[in-house]
NULOKE-863566 format. One line per 2 residues: number of its first residue (from 1); for each residue x, y, z of C-alpha. Coordinates in nm, 2 decimals. Layout:
NUM> X,Y,Z ~ ...
//
This chain:
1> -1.46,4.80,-4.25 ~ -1.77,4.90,-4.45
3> -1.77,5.30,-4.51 ~ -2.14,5.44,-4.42
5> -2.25,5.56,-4.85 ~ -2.58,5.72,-4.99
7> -2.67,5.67,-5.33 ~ -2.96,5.82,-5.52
9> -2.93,5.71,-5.86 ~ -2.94,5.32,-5.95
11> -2.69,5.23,-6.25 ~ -2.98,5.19,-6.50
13> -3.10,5.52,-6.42 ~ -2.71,5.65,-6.47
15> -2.68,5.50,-6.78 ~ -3.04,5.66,-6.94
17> -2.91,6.03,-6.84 ~ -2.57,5.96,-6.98
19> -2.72,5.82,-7.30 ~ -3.00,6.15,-7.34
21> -2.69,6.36,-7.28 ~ -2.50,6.23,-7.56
23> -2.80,6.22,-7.74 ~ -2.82,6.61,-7.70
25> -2.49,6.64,-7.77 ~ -2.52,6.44,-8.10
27> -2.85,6.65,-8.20 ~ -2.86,6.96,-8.06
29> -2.51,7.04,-7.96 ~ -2.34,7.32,-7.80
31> -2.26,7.66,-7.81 ~ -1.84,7.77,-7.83
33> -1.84,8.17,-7.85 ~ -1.44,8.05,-7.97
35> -1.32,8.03,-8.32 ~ -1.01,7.84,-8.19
37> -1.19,7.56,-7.99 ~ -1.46,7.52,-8.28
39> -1.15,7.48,-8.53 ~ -0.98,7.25,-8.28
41> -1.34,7.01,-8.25 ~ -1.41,7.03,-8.66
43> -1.08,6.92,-8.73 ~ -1.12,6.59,-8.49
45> -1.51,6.57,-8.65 ~ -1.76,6.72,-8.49
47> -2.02,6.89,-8.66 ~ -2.01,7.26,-8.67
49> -2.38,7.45,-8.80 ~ -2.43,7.73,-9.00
51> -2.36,7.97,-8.73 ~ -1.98,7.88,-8.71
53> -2.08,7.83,-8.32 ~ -2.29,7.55,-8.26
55> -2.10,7.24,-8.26 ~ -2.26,6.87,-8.21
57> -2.05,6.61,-8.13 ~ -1.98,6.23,-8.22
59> -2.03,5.93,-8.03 ~ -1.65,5.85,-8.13
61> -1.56,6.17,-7.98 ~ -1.74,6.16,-7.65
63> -1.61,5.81,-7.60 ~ -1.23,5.88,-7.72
65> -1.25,6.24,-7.45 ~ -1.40,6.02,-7.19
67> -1.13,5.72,-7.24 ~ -0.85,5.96,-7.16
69> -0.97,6.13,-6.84 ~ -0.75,6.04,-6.54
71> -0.92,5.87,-6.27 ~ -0.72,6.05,-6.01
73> -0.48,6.32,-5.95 ~ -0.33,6.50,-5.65
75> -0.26,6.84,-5.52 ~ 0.05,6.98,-5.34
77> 0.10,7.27,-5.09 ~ 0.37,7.54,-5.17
79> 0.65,7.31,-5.04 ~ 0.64,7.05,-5.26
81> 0.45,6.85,-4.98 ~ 0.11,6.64,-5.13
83> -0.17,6.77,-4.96 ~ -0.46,6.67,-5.14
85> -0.57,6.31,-5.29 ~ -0.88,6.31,-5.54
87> -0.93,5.95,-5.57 ~ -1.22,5.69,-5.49
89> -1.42,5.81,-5.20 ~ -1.15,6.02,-5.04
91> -1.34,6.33,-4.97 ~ -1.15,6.70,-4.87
93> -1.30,7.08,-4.79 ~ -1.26,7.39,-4.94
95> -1.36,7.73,-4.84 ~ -1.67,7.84,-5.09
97> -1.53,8.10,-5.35 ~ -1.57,8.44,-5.53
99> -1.79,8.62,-5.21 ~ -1.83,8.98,-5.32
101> -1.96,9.04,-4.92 ~ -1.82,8.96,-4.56
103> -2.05,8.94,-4.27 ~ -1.94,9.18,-4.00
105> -1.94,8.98,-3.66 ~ -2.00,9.28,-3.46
107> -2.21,9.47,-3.64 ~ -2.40,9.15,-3.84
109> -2.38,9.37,-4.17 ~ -2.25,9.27,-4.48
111> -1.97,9.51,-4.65 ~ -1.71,9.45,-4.97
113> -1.44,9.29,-4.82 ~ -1.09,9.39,-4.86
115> -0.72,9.29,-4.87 ~ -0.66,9.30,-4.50
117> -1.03,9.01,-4.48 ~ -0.83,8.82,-4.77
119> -0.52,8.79,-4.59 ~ -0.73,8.72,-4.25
121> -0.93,8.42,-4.40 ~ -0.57,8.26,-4.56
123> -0.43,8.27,-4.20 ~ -0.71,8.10,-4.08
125> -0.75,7.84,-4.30 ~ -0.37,7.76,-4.32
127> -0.44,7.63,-3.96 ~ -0.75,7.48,-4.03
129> -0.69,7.07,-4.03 ~ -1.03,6.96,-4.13
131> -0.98,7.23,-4.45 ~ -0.76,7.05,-4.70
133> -0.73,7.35,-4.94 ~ -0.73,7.73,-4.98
135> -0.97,7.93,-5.21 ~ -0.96,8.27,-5.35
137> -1.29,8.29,-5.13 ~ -1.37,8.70,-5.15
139> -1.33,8.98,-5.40 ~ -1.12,9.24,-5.26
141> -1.28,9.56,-5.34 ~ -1.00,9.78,-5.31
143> -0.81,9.67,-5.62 ~ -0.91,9.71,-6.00
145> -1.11,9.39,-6.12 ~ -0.92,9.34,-6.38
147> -0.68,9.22,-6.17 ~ -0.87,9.06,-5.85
149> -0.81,8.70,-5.99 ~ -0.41,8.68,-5.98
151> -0.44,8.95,-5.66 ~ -0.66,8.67,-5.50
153> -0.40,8.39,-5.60 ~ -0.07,8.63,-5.48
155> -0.23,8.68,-5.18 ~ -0.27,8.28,-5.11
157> 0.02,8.18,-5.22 ~ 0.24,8.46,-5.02
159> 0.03,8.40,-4.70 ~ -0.06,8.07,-4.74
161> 0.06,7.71,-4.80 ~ -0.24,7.51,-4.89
163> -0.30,7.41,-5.27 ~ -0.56,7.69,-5.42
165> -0.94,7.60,-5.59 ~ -0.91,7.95,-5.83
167> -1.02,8.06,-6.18 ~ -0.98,8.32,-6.40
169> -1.26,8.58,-6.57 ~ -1.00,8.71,-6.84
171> -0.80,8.55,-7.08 ~ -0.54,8.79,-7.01
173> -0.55,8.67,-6.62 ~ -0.43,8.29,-6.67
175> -0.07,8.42,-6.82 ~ 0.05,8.60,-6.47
177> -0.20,8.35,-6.27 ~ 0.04,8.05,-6.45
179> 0.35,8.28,-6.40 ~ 0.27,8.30,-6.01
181> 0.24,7.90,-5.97 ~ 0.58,7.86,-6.19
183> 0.74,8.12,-5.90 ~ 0.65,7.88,-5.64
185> 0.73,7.53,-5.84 ~ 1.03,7.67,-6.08
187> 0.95,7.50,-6.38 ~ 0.63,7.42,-6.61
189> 0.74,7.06,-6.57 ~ 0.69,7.06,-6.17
191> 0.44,7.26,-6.18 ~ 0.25,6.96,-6.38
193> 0.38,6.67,-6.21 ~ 0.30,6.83,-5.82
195> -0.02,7.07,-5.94 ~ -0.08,7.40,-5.74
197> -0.42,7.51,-5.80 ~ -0.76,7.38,-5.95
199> -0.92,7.64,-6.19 ~ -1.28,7.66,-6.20
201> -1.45,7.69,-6.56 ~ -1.82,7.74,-6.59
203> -2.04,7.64,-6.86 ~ -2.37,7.90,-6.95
205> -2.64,7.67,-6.87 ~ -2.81,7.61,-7.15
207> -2.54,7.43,-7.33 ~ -2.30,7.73,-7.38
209> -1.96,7.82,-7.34 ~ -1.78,8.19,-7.36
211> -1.47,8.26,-7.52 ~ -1.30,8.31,-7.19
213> -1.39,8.03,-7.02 ~ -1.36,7.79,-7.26
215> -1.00,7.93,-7.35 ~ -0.93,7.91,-7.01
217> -1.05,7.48,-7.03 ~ -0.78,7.46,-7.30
219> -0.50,7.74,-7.13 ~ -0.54,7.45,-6.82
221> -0.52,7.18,-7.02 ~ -0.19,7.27,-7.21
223> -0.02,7.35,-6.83 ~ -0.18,6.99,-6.69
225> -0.33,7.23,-6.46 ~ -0.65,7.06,-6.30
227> -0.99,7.20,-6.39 ~ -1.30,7.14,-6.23
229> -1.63,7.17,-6.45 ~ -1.88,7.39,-6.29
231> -2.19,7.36,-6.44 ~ -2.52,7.55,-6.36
233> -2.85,7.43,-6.48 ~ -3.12,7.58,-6.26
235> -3.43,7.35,-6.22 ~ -3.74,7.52,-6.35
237> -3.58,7.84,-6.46 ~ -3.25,7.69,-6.71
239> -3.31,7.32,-6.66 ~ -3.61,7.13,-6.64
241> -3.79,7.10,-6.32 ~ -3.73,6.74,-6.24
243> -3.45,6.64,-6.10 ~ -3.36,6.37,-6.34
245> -3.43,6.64,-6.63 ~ -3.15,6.89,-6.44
247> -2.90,6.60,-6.40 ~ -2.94,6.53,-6.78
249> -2.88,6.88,-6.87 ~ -2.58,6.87,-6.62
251> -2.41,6.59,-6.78 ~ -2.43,6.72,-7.15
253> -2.28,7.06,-7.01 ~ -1.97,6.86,-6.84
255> -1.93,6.64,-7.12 ~ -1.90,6.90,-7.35
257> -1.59,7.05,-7.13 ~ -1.44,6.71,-7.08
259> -1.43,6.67,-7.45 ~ -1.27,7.00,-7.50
261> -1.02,6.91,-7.22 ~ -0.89,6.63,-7.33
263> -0.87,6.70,-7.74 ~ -0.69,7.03,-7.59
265> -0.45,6.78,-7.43 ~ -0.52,6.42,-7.33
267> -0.49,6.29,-7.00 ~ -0.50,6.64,-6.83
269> -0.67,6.65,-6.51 ~ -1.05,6.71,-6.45
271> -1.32,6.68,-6.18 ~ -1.63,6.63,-6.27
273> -1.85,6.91,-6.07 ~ -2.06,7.19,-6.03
275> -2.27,7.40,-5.84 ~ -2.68,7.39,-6.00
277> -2.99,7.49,-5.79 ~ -3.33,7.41,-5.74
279> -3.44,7.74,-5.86 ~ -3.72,7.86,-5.60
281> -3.98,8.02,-5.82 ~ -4.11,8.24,-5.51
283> -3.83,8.39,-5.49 ~ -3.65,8.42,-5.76
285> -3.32,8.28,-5.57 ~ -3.10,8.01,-5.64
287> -3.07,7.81,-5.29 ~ -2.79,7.63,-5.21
289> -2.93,7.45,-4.93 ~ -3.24,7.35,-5.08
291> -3.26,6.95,-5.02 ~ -3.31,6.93,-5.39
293> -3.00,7.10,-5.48 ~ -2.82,6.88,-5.25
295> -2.99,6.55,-5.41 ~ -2.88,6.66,-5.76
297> -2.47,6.77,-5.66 ~ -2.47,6.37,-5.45
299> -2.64,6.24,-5.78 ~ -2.39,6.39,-6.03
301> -2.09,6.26,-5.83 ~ -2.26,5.93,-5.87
303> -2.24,5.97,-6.22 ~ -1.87,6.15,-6.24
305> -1.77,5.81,-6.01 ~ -1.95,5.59,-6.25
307> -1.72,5.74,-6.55 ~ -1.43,5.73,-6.35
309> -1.40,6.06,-6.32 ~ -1.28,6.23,-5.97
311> -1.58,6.45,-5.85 ~ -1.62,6.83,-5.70
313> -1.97,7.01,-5.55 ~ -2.04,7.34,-5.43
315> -2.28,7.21,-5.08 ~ -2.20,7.20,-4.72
317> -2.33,7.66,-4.76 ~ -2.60,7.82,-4.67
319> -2.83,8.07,-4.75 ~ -2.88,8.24,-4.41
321> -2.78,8.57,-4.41 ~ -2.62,8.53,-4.09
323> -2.47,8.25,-3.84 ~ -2.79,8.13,-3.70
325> -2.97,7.77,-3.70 ~ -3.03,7.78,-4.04
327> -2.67,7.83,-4.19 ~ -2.60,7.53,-3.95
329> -2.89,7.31,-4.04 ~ -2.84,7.36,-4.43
331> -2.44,7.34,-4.40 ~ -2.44,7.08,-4.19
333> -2.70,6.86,-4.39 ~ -2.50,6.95,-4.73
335> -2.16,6.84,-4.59 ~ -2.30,6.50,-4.46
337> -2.45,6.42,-4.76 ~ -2.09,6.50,-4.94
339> -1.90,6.27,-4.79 ~ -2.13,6.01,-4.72
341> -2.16,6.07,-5.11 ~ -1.77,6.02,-5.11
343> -1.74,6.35,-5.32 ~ -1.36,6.43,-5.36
345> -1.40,6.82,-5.34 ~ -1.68,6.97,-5.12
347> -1.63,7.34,-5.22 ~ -1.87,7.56,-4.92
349> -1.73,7.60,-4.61 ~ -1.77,7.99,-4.52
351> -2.01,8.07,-4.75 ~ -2.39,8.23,-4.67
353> -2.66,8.44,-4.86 ~ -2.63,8.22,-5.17
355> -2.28,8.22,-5.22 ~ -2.22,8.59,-5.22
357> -2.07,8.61,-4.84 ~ -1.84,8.47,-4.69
359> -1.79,8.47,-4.29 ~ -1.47,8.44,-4.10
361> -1.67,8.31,-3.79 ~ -1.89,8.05,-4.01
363> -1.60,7.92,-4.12 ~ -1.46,7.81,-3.81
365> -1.76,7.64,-3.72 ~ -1.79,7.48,-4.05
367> -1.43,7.35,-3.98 ~ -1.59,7.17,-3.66
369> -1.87,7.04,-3.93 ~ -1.58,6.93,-4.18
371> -1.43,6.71,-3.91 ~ -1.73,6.58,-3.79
373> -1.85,6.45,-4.14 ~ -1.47,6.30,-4.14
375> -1.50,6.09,-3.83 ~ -1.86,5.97,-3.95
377> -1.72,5.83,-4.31 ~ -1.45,5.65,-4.11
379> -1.75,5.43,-4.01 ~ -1.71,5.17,-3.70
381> -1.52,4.93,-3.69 ~ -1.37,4.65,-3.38
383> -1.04,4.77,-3.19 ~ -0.96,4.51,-2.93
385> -1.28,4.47,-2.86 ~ -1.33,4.07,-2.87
387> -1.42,3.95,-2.66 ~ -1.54,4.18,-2.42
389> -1.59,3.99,-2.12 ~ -1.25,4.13,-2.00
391> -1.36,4.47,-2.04 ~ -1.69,4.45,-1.86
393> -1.49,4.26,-1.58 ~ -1.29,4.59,-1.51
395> -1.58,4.79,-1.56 ~ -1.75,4.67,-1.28
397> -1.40,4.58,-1.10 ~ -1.32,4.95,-1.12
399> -1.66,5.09,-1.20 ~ -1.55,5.33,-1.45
401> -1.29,5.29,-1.75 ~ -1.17,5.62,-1.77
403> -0.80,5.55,-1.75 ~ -0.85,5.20,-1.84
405> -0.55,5.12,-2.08 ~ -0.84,5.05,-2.38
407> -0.96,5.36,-2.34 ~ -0.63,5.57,-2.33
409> -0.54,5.35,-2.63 ~ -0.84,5.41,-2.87
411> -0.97,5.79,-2.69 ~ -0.84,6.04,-2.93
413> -0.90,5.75,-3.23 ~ -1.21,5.67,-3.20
415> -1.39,6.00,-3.09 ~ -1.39,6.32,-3.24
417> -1.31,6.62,-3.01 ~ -1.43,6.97,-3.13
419> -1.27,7.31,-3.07 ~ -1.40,7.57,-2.81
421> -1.63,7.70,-3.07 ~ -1.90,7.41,-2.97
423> -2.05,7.41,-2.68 ~ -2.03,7.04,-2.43
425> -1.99,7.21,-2.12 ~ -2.26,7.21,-1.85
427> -2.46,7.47,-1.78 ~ -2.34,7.61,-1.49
429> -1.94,7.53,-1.65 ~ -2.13,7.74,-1.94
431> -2.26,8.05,-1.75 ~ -1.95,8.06,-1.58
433> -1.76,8.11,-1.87 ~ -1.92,8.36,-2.00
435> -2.24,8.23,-2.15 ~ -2.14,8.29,-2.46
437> -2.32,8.26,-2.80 ~ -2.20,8.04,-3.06
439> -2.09,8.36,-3.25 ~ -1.88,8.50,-3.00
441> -1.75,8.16,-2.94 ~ -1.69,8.14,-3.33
443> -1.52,8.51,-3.31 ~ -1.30,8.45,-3.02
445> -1.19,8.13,-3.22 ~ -1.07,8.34,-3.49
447> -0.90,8.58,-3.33 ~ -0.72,8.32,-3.16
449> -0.60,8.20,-3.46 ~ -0.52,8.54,-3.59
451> -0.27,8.56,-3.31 ~ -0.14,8.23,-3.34
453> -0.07,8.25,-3.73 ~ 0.33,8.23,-3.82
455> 0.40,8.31,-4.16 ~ 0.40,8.07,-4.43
457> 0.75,7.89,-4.47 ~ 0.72,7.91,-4.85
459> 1.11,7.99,-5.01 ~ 1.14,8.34,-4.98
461> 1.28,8.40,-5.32 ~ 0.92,8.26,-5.44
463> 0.75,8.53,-5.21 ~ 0.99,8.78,-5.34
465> 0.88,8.68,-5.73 ~ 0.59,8.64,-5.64
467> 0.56,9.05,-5.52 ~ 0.74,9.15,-5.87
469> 0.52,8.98,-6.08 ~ 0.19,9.12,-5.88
471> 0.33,9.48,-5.88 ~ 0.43,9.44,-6.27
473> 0.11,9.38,-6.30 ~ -0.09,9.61,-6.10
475> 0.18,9.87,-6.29 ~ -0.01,9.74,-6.57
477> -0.33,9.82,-6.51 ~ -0.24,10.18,-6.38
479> -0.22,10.10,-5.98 ~ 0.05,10.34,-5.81
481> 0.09,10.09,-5.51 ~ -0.09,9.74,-5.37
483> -0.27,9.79,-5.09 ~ -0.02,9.81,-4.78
485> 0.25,9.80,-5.00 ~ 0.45,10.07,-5.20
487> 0.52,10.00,-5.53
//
């Protein structure tokens, strides 16, 4: 069977940008705001300047990083069970991540979400089947920041079963974060052989890294925890305009954190992502569902494939500020181009307004999008159907092959059949069912799934270590109680 591919970079042109990124790398190096790291790269020689900070690397060291970069690597849910495959051209969905809004369905205003919107978008996407993975999607605003990552995680892991795309914005974060995986897996040594969580770590585009992130690059790499590299040029504003220019600025970031991964420990796990922008100058924004934003996250996965390196974007989002044609156009458009790209973690589903708001109703229709994109990359392919003479005999024997045993056979195989939330009905079937929008269809969708969610059949004694450890450390950082709970 031949699965449908796009490609926008030819293997010369891959090869130039690798070999100006290293050549940036070799001459103008990066920034590490980390005594530690810098210590770690001089002592395996790279060049450190006069600034203690800017360090330039070695071909030897690029090429010894990049050698010992697994190809693959899997993730598993809270029983043990593997739920996610990064390998090849196998392509899964995660919610976008880090929202500081929510759209409001009825009122279609954007507010700080809270707890009881966490817990609500975990219910819904442990139900989800075209959602492989949770993500700490929205930033609860009724709990201190300093402790909104590991809240985030607790809340997914206590309500949830699906492995977790995360990250940390404090060193101090990744100690309970680790502690809360090790309560579900029991040991550091399951917890690396069936991984949990990917953390996200973000260069500063230009060719920069801050203390905390970068710790948090080697903090992963120690645990065997997977990391995905985020980088962020933005054409015309922190990357050249061009395209090619961005994706060469783009490489040197990620290099730069695969080298530090992998002389933190070889062999730990890595995708090769990120989430740049074609910066629109009229605006000052960052759009997500620019064409050219899309072109440049299918073009780096070329590049991560090309290395051998499992791949992650941030598409398949829009901008819109609410659930209208154009959050559908741009979503659907990005998640298409994803997995006809074959990219092994499509981060977006949810998200609007940049990535700064998520909605509950978006992504239930995304989840429609998700499975949509799925049944396309399957491509087409012959089932019992040479010859056909015999089927075209009963077809005009019968004149219809609705209950024809080919059909019952291959029905639910070959086609793909949505949920409620879009619309195939005729119009009058429409109108008498209420005529409903595509919003209301996508809020009545997720309240159904409210109602239908049973809790999570994680152990309990995780759940119940999981609650000490958050409590400890909300204690920690002065909270008298968790939201809905008494401490």
């Amino acid at each position: 069977m031949m699965r449908p591919q796009v490609r926008f970079l030819e293997n010369d042109l891959i090869e130039q940008i690798l070999g100006e990124a290293r050549d940036i790398l070799q001459k103008l190096g990066v920034t590490i705001h980390n005594p530690g790291i810098v210590s770690m790269l001089s002592d395996n020689g790279a060049i450190v300047g006069d600034d203690g900070e800017t360090i330039r690397f070695t071909s030897d060291l690029i090429d010894k990083a990049l050698k010992s970069v697994p190809a693959s690597f899997k993730l598993y849910d809270t029983l043990g069970k593997e739920a996610v495959d990064m390998a090849g051209y196998n392509v899964n969905f995660t919610p976008g991540s880090t929202a500081l809004n929510i759209l409001d369905h009825a009122t279609g205003e954007m507010s700080r979400p809270t707890t009881a919107d966490y817990i609500k978008h975990v219910r819904i996407v442990e139900q989800m089947p075209h959602i492989a993975s949770q993500s700490t999607a929205m930033i609860p605003s009724d709990v201190p920041e300093m402790i909104s990552d590991s809240y985030r995680l607790y809340l997914s892991l206590l309500h949830g079963t699906k492995p977790v795309v995360t990250g940390a914005f404090t060193i101090e974060a990744f100690g309970i974060m680790k502690d809360l995986q090790l309560a579900v897996r029991g040991s550091e040594k399951e917890l690396a052989a069936k991984p949990l969580t990917v953390f996200s770590c973000c260069p500063t585009s230009p060719l920069k890294w801050s203390s905390v992130t970068s710790q948090n690059v080697i903090d992963c790499a120690q645990h065997m925890i997977p990391v995905e590299f985020v980088a962020m040029p933005l054409s015309g504003f922190m990357a050249p305009i061009t395209l090619t220019g961005t994706l060469v600025q783009h490489t040197a970031e990620t290099l730069s954190g695969i080298v530090i991964s992998q002389f933190a420990k070889p062999g730990a796990p890595i995708l090769y992502g990120g989430s740049p922008a074609a910066f629109d100058i009229r605006y000052e924004t960052t759009p997500m569902g620019a064409v050219e934003t899309e072109m440049i996250d299918c073009a780096y996965n070329e590049i991560g494939k090309y290395l051998n390196i499992p791949t992650q974007a941030y598409i398949g989002l829009s901008d819109a500020k609410l659930l209208d044609a154009q959050a559908g156009f741009e979503t659907a458009m990005g998640a298409t181009l994803a997995a006809l790209s074959g990219i092994n973690n499509i981060s977006g589903p949810g998200m609007l307004d940049f990535e700064s708001c998520f909605s509950l109703e978006k992504l239930v229709l995304d989840n429609e999008i998700c499975g949509m994109t799925k049944r396309m990359i399957k491509g087409i392919e012959p089932k019992e159907d040479f010859p056909s003479l015999p089927h075209f005999e009963e077809l005009l024997r019968d004149k219809h092959l609705l209950i024809s045993k080919h059909t019952r056979k291959y029905l639910k195989e070959e086609h793909y059949f949505p949920s409620q939330v879009i619309d195939r009905a005729n119009r009058s079937r429409w109108q008498e069912e209420g005529a409903l929008t595509l919003g209301e269809r996508a809020h009545k969708e997720v309240r159904r799934l409210l109602e239908a969610y049973r809790p999570s059949e994680t152990d309990d004694n995780a759940k119940q270590t999981l609650t000490r450890l958050m409590r400890g450390e909300a204690r920690r950082h002065k909270m008298r109680e968790l939201p809905g709970q008494k401490l």
